[in-house]
C-alpha positions in Angstrom: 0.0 0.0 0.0 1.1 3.5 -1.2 0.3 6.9 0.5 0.8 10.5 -1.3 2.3 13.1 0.3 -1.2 14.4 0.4 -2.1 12.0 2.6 0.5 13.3 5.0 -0.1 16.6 4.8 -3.9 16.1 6.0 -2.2 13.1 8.7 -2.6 13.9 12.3 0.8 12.4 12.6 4.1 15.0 13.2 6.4 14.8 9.7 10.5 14.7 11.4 13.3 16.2 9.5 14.8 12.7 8.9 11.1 11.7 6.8 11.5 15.0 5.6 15.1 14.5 4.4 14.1 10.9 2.6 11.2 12.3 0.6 13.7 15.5 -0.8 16.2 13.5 -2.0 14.5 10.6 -3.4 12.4 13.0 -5.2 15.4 14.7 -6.4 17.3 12.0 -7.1 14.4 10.4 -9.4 14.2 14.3 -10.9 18.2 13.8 -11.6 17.5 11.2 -13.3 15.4 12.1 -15.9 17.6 15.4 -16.2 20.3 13.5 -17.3 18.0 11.5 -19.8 17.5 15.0 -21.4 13.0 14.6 -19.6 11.2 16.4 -17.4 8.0 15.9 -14.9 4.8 17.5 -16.8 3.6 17.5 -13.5 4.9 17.3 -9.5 2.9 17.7 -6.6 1.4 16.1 -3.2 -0.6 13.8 -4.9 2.8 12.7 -7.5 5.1 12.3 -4.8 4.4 8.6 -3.2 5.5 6.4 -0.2 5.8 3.1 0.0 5.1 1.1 3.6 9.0 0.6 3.4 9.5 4.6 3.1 10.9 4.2 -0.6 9.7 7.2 -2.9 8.8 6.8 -6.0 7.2 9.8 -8.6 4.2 9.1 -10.0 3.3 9.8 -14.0 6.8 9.3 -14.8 5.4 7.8 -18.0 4.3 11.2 -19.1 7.6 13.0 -18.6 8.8 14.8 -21.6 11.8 15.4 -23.9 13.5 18.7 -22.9 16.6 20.2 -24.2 19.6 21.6 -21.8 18.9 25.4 -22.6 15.3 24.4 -21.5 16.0 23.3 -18.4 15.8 25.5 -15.4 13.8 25.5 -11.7 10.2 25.6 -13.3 10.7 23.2 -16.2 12.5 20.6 -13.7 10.3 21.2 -11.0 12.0 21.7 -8.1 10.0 25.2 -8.1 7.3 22.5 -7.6 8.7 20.5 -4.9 10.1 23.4 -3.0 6.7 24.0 -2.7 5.8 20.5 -1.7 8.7 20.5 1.2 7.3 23.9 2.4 3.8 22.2 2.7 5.0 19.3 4.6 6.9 21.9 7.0 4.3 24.1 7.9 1.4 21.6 8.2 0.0 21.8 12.1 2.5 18.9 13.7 5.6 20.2 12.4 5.2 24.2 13.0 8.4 25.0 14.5 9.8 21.7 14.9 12.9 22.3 12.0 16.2 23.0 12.3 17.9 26.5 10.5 19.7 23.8 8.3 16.1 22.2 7.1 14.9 25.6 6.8 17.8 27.3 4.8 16.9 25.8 1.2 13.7 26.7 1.5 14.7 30.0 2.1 16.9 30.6 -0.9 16.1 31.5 -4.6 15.2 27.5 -6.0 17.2 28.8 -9.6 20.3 28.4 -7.6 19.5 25.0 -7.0 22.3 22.5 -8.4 19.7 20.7 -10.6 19.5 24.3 -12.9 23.0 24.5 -13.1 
C-alpha cells in the first residue's frame, strides 16, 4: 500500500526532519534522473510524490515526462519550483510548526534557480 504526500499533509501524525530529508532526496534523485536522460516531470505535486510502507519514494506519472533540451531546463521546467513547494507544505502543516532546524529551513529559504539541478 502506497500513500501520497497528500495523505501526509492532511495526517494527524508529526512529519520529522529525517522523513522529511528521505522524501527530498529521493524526489530529487528520481528528478536527476530524468535530467540526465534529457525529460522532465509534466507534472509534481502532493498527490505525484508517493510512499511506500517501506518509506521508498517513487514519482508518480513518470510515464508522461517529456523530452527537454539543456537550454530548456531550469527551476520551473524541472520542477523543483514544484517541490520546494511541496517541502514547504509538509513543514508548515500543524504537527511540524516550528519543529525544523535552521539547516532544514535554509533551502527553503533561498532562490530555487540556484538550485544545483538548474546549473
Amino acid at each position: 500500500m502506497e500513500i501520497t504526500v497528500d495523505n501526509i499533509l492532511t495526517a494527524p501524525w508529526p512529519v520529522n526532519e529525517t522523513e522529511l530529508a528521505c522524501v527530498l532526496r529521493s524526489t530529487l534523485d528520481g528528478i536527476r534522473f530524468l535530467r540526465d536522460q534529457g525529460r522532465a516531470l509534466a507534472t509534481l505535486g502532493p498527490d505525484t510524490v508517493w510512499l511506500s510502507k517501506r518509506g521508498q519514494v517513487r514519482l508518480a506519472s513518470v510515464e508522461q515526462s517529456y523530452q527537454i533540451k539543456t537550454s530548456d531546463m531550469n527551476a520551473d521546467t524541472l520542477k523543483s519550483t514544484a517541490l520546494a513547494t511541496v517541502m514547504r507544505s509538509l513543514m508548515a502543516t500543524s504537527a511540524g510548526q516550528g519543529r525544523w532546524s535552521s539547516e532544514a529551513q535554509l533551502p527553503w529559504k533561498t532562490c530555487p534557480s540556484s538550485h544545483w539541478m538548474c546549473q
